[in-house]
C-alpha positions in Angstrom: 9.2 -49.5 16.1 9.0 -47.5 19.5 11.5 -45.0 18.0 9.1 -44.2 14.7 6.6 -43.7 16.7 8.2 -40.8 19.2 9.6 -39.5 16.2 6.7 -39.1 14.5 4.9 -38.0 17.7 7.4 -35.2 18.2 7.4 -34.3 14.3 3.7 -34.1 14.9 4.0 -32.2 18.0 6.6 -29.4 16.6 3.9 -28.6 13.2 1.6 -27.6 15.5 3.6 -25.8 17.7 4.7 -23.9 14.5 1.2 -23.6 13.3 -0.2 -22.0 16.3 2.6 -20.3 18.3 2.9 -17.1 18.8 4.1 -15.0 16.2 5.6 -11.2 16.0 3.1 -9.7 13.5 0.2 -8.2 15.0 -3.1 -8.0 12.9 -4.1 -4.5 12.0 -8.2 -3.3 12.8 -10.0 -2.0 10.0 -9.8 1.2 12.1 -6.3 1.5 10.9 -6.9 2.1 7.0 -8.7 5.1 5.8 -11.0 4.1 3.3 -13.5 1.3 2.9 -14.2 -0.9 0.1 -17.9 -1.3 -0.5 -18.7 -4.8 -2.3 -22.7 -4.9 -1.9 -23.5 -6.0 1.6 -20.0 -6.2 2.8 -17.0 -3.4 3.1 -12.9 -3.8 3.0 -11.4 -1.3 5.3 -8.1 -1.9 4.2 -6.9 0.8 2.3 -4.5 4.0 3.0 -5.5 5.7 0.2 -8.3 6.1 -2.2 -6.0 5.6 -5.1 -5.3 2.1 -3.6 -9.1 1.6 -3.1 -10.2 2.7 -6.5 -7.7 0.1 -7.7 -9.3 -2.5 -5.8 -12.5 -2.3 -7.2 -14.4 -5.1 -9.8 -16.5 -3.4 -12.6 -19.2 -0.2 -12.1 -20.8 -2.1 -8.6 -18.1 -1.5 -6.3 -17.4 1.8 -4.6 -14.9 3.5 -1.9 -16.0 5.5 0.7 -13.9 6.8 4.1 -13.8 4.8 6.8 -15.7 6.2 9.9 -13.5 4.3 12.8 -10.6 5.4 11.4 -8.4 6.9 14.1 -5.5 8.7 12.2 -1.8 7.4 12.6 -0.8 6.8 15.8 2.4 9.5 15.8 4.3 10.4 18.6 2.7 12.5 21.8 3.7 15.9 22.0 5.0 16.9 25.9 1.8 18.7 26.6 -0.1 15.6 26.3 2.3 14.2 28.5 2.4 16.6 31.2 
């Protein structure tokens, strides 16, 4: 009985590791995407183009619009910005 029950506590024990460890992905800010989607009181900013924003959008209510934090890609630094 004293076996099931460790088992079961370290069963227990590795889901939640699992669930809550660290993981490689990294969420991306809305400041990352371009355009906004507008849904009444609340906006999507989670769109590179406004292709892929139009698509997004539910009936005549819904509208895109540029997203004002957005801070262009984050390319490489040219050597005067370095120096």
């Amino acid at each position: 009985m004293r076996v099931i029950k460790l088992s079961a506590t370290m069963v227990a024990a590795g889901l939640v590791a699992a669930a809550f460890g660290g993981s490689s992905a990294q969420a991306q800010s809305t400041s990352s995407y371009a355009w906004c989607l507008m849904t009444g009181p609340a906006q999507s900013c989670y769109y590179t183009s406004m292709q892929q924003c139009m698509a997004s959008r539910r009936g005549n209510v819904d509208f895109c619009e540029p997203n004002n934090t957005y801070a262009g890609p984050a390319g490489p630094r040219s050597m005067r910005s370095m120096q």
